[in-house]
Structures are given as structure tokens and as C-alpha cells.
C-alpha positions in Angstrom: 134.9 67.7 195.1 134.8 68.2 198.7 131.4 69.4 200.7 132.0 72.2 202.8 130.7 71.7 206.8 129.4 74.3 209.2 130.3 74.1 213.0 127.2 76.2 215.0 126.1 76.5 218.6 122.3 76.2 219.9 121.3 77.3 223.4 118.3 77.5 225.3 116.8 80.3 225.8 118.6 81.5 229.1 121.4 80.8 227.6 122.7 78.8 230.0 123.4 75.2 227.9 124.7 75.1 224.7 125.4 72.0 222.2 128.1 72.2 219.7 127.7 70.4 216.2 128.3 70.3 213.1 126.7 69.6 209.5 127.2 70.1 205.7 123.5 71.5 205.4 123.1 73.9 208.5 119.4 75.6 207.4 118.1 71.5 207.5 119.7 71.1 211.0 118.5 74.2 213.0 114.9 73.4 211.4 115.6 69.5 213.3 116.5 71.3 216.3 113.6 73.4 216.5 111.4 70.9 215.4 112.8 68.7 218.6 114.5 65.9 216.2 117.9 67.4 215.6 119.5 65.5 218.9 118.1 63.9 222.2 120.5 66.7 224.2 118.9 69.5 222.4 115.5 68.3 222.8 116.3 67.6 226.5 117.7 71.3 227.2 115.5 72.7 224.4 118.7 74.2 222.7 116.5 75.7 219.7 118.2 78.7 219.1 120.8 79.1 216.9 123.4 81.7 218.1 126.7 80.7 216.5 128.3 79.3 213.2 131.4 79.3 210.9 131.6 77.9 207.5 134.7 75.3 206.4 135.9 74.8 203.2 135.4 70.8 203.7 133.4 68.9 206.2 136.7 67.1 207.3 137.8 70.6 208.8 134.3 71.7 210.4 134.6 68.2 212.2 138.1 68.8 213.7 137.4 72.5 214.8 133.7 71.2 216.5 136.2 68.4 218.4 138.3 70.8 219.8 135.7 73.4 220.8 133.6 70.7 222.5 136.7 70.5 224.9 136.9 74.3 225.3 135.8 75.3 228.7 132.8 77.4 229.3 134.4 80.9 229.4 136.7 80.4 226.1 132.9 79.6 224.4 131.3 82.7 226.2 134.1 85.1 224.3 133.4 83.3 220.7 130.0 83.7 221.3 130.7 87.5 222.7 132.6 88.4 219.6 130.4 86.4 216.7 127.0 87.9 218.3 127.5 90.3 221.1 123.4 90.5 221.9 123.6 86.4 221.8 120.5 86.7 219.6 118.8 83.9 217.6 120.4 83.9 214.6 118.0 81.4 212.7 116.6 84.0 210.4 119.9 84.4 209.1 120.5 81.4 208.2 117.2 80.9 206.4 118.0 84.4 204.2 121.2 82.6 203.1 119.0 79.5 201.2 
């Protein structure tokens, strides 16, 4: 049986980087991020706040949708992010209710 994968977007706190990845255990990663082991670019930009993510039925699927959104320009990611969480708020607390 497949694992399911999550695609999600950190930011800093002005909002004004994000990193798009992608993982099968998404509670695990935003903890590495904020801890400032999840990624050398996150730790860099501080990206520890976790304002975007989508659940796929298979990992395979998460990867391919986090390849094409890392192409997207900066105004295409601006309306996801408008639509998924209008006030662009840290959605970390979220995530951890879902465990």
C-alpha cells in the first residue's frame, strides 16, 4: 500500500521567501523546520512558519505537484496561498491538532 505525501509552504515571518517541499509525515517536518534542521534554505531565511499544505493520496503525486509549483512564479503562489489562508497565518497549530 502506497504512503500518502503532503506538499506545504514555509515562509518567514514577513512573508517575503517561501520554500516549497514535500514529505509523507508533515507534523515531523514543520517541528525540523522550526527547530532549524528541516533544510539549510529554511534555516538561512528562517522559513519556520508553516502557511500552506495539501494532502495526496501517494507520495509519488505530492512529489510531482511540489515540481511543478516550485516553477510557478511568485504571483501564481501568492493566489494559492490567498485562497488556502487568506490572513497567511501560521498554520503549525493545525497541523499538530491533526496527530
Amino acid at each position: 500500500m502506497a504512503k500518502g505525501g503532503y506538499v506545504y509552504i514555509m515562509s518567514n515571518k514577513n512573508r517575503t521567501v517561501l520554500y516549497i517541499g514535500v514529505t509523507s509525515n508533515l507534523f515531523n517536518r514543520v517541528n525540523e523546520h522550526k527547530d532549524g534542521i528541516g533544510s539549510i534554505f529554511t534555516s538561512k531565511y528562517n522559513c519556520v512558519d508553516l502557511i500552506y499544505f495539501k494532502f495526496y493520496e501517494t507520495i509519488e503525486e505530492a512529489i510531482q505537484r511540489e515540481k511543478k509549483m516550485k516553477k510557478w512564479n511568485r504571483s501564481w503562489k501568492d493566489k494559492l496561498l490567498k485562497e488556502f489562508n487568506p490572513n497567511l497565518v501560521d498554520l503549525t497549530q493545525t497541523v499538530s491538532e491533526m496527530q
